[in-house]
C-alpha positions in Angstrom: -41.0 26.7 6.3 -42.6 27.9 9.0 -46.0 30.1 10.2 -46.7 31.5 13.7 -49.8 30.1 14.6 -51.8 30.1 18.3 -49.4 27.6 19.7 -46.4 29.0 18.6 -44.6 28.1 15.2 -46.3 25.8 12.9 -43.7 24.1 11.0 -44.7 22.9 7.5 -42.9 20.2 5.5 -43.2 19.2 1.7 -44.1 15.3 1.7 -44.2 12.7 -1.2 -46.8 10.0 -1.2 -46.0 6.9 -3.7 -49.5 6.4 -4.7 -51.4 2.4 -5.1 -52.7 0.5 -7.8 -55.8 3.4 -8.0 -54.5 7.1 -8.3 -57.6 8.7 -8.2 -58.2 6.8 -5.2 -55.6 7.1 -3.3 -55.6 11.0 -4.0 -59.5 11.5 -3.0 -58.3 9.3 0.3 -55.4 12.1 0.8 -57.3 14.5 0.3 -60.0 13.8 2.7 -57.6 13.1 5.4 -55.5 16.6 4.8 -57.5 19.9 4.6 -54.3 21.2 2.9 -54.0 18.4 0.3 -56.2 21.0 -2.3 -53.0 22.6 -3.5 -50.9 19.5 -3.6 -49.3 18.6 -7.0 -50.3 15.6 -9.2 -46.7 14.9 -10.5 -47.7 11.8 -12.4 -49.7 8.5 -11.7 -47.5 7.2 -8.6 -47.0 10.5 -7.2 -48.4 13.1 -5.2 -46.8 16.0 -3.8 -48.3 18.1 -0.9 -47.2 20.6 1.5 -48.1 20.9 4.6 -47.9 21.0 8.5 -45.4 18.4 9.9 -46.5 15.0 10.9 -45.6 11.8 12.1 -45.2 9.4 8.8 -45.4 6.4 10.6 -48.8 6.9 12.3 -50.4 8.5 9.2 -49.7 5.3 6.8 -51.2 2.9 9.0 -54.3 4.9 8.3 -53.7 5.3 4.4 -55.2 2.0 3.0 -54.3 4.0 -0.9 -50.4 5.3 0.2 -47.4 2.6 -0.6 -44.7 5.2 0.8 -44.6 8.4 2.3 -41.3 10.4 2.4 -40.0 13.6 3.0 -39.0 16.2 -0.1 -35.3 17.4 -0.2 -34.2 19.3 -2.6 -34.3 19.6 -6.6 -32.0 19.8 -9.5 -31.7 20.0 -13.2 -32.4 16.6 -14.9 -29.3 14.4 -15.8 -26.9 15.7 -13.8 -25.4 12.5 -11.8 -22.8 14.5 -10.3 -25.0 16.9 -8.1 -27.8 14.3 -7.6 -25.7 12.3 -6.3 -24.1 14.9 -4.3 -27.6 15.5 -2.9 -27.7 12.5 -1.5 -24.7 12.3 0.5 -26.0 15.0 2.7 -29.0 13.0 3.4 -27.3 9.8 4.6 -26.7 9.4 8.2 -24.9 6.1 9.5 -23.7 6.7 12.9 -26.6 4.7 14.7 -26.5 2.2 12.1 -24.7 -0.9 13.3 -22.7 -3.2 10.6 -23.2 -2.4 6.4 -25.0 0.7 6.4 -28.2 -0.3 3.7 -29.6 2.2 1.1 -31.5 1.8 -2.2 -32.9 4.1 -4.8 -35.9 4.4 -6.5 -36.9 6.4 -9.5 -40.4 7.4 -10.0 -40.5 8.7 -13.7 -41.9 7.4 -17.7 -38.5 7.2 -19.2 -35.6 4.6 -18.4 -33.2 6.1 -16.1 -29.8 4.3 -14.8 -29.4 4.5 -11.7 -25.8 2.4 -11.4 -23.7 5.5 -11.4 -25.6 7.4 -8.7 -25.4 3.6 -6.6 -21.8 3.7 -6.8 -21.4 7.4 -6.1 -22.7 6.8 -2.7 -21.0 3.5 -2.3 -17.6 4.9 -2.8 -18.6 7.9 -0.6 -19.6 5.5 2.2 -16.2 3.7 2.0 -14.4 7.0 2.2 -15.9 7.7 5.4 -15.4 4.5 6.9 -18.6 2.9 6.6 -19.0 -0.6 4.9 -22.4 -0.2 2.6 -24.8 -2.4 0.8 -26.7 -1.3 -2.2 -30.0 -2.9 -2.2 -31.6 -3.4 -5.6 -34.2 -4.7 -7.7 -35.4 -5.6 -11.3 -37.7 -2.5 -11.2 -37.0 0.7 -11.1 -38.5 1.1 -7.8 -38.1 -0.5 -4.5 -41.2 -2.4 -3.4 -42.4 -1.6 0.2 -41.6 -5.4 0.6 -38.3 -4.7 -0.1 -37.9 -1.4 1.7 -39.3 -3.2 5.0 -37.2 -6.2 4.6 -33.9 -4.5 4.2 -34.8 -2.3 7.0 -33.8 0.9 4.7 -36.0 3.0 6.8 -34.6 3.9 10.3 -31.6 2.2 10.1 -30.8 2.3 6.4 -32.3 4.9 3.9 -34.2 4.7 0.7 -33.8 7.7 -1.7 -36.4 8.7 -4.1 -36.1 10.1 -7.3 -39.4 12.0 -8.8 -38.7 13.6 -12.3 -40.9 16.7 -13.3 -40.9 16.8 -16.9 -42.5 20.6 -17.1 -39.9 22.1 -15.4 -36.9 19.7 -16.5 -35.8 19.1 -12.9 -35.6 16.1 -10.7 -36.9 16.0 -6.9 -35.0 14.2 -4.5 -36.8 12.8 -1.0 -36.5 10.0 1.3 -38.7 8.0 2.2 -40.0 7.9 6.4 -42.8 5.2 6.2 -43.7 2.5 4.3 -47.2 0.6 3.9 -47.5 -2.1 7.2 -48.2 -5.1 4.5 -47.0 -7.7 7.6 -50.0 -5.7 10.0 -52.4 -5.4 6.8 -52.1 -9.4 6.1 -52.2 -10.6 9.2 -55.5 -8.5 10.0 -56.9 -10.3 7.0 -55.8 -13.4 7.2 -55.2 -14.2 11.4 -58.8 -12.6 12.5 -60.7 -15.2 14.0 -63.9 -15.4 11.6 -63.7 -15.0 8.0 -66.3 -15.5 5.1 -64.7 -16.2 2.0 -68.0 -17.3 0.6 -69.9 -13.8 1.3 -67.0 -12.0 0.3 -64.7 -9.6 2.7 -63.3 -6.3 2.1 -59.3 -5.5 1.7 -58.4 -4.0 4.9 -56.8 -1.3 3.0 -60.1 -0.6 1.1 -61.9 -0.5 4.6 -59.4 1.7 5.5 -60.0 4.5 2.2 -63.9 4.1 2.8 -63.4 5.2 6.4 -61.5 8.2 5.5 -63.4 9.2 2.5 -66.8 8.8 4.8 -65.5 11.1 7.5 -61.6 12.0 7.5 -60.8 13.7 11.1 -64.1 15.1 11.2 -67.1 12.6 12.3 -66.7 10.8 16.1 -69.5 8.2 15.2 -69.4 5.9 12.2 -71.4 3.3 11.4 -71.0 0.2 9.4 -74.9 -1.0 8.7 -74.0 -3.8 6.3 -70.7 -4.9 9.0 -70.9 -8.5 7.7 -68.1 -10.0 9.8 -66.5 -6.2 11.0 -63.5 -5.6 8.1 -64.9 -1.6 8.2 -65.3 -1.7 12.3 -62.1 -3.6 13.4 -60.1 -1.0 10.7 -61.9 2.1 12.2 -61.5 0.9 15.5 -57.3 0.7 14.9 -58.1 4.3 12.9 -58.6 6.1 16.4 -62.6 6.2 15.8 -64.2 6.2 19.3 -67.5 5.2 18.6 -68.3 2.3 16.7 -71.9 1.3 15.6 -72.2 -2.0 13.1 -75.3 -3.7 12.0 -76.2 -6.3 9.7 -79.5 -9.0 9.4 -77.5 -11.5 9.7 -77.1 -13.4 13.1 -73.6 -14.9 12.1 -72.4 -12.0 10.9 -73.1 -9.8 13.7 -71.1 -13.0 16.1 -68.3 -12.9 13.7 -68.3 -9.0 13.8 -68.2 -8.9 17.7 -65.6 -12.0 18.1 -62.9 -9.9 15.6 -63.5 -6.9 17.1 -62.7 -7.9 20.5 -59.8 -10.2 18.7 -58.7 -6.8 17.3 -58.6 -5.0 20.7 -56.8 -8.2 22.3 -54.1 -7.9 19.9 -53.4 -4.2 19.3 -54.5 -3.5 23.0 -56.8 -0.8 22.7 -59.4 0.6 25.0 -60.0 4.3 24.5 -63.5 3.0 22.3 -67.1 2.3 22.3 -69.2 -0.4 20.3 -71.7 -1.7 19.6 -73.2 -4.1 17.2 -76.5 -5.2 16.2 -78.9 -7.8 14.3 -80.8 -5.5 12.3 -82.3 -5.0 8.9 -80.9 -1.7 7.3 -84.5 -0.6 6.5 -85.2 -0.4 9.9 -81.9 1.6 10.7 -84.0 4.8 12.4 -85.7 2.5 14.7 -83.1 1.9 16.9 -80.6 4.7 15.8 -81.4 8.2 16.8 -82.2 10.5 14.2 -79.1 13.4 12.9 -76.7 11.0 15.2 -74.3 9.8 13.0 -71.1 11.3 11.4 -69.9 8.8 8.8 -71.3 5.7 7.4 -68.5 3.8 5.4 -70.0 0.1 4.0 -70.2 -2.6 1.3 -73.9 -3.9 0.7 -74.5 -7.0 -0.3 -73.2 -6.5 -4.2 -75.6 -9.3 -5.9 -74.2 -12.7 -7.0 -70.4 -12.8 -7.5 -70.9 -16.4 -9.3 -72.3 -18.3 -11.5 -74.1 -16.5 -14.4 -75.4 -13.5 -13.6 -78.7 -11.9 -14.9 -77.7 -8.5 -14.6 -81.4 -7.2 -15.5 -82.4 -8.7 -12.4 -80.0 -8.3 -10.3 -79.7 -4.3 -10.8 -83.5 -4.4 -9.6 -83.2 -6.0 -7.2 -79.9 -3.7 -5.5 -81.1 -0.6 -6.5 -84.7 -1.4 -4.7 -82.5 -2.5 -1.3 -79.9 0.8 -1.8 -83.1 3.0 -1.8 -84.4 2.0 1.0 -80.9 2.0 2.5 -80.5 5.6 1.7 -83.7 6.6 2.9 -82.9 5.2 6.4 -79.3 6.8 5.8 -80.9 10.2 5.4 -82.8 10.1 8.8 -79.5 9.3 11.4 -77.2 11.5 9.8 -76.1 14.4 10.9 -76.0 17.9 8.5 -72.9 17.4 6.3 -72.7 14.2 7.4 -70.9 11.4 4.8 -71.9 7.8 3.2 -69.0 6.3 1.6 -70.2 3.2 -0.1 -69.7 0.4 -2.7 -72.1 0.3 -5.5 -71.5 -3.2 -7.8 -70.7 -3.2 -11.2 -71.2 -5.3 -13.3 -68.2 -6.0 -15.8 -70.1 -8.1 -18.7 -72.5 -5.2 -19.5 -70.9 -2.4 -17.6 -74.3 -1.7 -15.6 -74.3 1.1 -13.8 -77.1 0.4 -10.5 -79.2 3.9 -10.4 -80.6 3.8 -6.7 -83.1 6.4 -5.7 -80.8 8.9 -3.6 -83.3 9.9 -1.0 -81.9 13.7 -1.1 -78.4 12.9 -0.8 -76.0 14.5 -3.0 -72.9 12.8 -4.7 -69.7 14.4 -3.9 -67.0 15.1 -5.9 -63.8 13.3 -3.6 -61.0 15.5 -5.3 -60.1 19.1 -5.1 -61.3 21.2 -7.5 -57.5 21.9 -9.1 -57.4 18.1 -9.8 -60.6 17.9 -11.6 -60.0 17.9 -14.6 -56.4 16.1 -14.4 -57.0 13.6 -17.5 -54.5 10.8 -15.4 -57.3 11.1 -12.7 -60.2 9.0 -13.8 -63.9 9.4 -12.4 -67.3 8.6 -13.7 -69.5 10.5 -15.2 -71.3 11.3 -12.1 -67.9 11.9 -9.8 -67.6 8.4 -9.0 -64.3 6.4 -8.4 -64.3 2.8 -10.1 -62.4 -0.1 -8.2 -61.5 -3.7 -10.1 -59.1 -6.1 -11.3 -59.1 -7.3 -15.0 -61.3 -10.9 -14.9 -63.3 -10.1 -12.3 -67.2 -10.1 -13.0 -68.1 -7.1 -10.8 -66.1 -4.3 -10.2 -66.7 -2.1 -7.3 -67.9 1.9 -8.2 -67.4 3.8 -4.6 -69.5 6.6 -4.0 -69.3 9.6 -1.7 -72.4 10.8 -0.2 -73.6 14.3 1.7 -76.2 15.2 3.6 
């Protein structure tokens, strides 16, 4: 489809994004990053479905930390019919840059068991009777991991079809898949900075990553970090395209470690077009050094409380939500009008206590569009909240969107 805009003709696509481990998530992160994602379509808890202008898939998953795959929609048809599906397919595979077996896999996206094996071998025997030697590469699930997809190279010079069933119109959509999530880039940002602390506790890059774009999306210039520890948010909005970086924390090792993976950052990806800075500073003091209505976004992860031991979780809470309001307080005063806070609040497991910081005249805002609100897949607190955990661990994380 396309619409005649300013420019010319605006040419709009209809995309797939395989959703991670936290739907609602990964959804509000969509959403905040495409103005257009408020009438995509919740197809079921690993897929989202959303319309819009054309875009590079490759660039845009580097800067999803919630989005496994992203892939291009081609067509529908009527559930269980092999034949045509298969038939489908045949029109999307193109092998003539593709040097030696020509690789392709298939993933279905649906509740019920499906098999697969005679849409496989459909488009293995077409490949032989067009000359072209294939491989089908397969798994035990009835996906394709982005491990896999990567490793196979089945995106660029092999292809990965996708398989999403609609159950209320009894149809099946059929995409393939442009980009998958940069696991090898994500791991070694974690894993080869230069300065880690295991002890303090780091963010996932890819968390980082959802915090950045739930704080500001395409629209702040400035973000600020002022809890950076040792730079997880910075170095991630820094790779994001973010041009001026501000990070603070009280600690003096922290703010080394911050500056030494930053600049390790812009060694290795080779970046320049950016401004930071970083400084030893106690968030209550924030507006003493920061210029008041200044700041765009503030994405960050506080110090949570103790993460071992036994916990007294009285205590604890009294302690955070005293530090949080003064936090917000300082938030308030260098943000802009309609400026964001995305930020961790701790929860803690055992008792399932929910921290109740004073909110300084900040509002809570609901991450997803209002046509997904009340989606009973999509899971959010009481208060519009978005809780983040594993099963055995002792605190969960419960991240919060903030406005001025």
């Amino acid at each position: 489809m396309q619409e005649t805009g300013f420019f010319g003709k605006v040419k709009y696509m209809k995309y797939f994004f395989i959703l991670g481990n936290n739907p609602t998530l990964s959804i509000a992160e969509i959403c905040s990053v495409f103005p257009s994602a408020s009438i995509g379509r919740f197809v079921n808890e690993q897929v989202f479905i959303l319309e819009t202008e054309e875009f590079d898939a490759q660039k845009i998953i580097r800067k999803l930390g919630g989005t496994i795959k992203i892939g291009i929609l081609k067509g529908e048809l009527p559930d269980g019919n092999y034949q045509k599906m298969a038939e489908s397919l045949f029109k999307l595979i193109d092998f003539k840059d593709s040097e030696g077996k020509f690789k392709y896999g298939i993933s279905y996206y649906g509740k019920n068991r499906f098999n697969i094996k005679p849409i496989g071998m459909e488009i293995k025997n077409f490949l032989k009777n067009a000359g072209k030697s294939a491989r089908w590469v397969v798994s035990r699930e009835p996906v394709l991991s982005s491990v896999v997809v990567e490793q196979n190279k089945l995106v660029g010079s092999g292809a990965e079809f996708v398989l999403i069933p609609e159950p209320e119109s009894k149809k099946t959509l059929i995409g393939k898949t442009s980009a998958v999530q940069a696991f090898k880039e994500l791991s070694f940002r974690d894993y080869g900075r230069p300065k880690r602390d295991d002890r303090s506790g780091m963010l996932p890059p890819k968390l980082a990553q959802i915090m950045i774009n739930l704080a500001g999306g395409k629209k702040a210039e400035t973000i600020l970090d002022p809890f950076c520890g040792s730079g997880t948010i910075l170095t991630e909005a820094m790779l994001m395209g973010y041009t001026n970086i501000i990070g603070t924390d009280i600690s003096g090792k922290a703010v080394e470690d911050a500056k030494n993976n930053l600049e390790w950052v812009k060694e290795k990806f080779r970046i320049s077009n950016f401004e930071f800075r970083i400084y030893g500073l106690s968030v209550t003091e924030l507006s003493k050094k920061i210029a008041p209505n200044s700041i765009g976004a503030i994405a960050t992860e506080p110090y949570l409380g103790p993460q071992r031991g036994k916990i007294d979780a009285k205590q604890t809470i009294k302690d955070l939500e005293k530090l949080y309001s003064l936090s917000l307080e300082e938030f308030k005063k260098i943000l802009k009008p309609g400026g964001r806070v995305a930020m961790v609040w701790p929860v803690i497991t055992r008792s399932q206590d929910f921290l109740n910081p004073d909110l300084s005249g900040l509002k809570i805002v609901n991450p997803l569009p209002e046509n997904l609100r009340n989606n009973k897949t999509l899971k959010l607190t009481d208060r519009n909240t978005v809780i983040y955990g594993r099963e055995g661990q002792k605190v969960w994380r419960e991240i919060v969107v903030l406005e001025k």
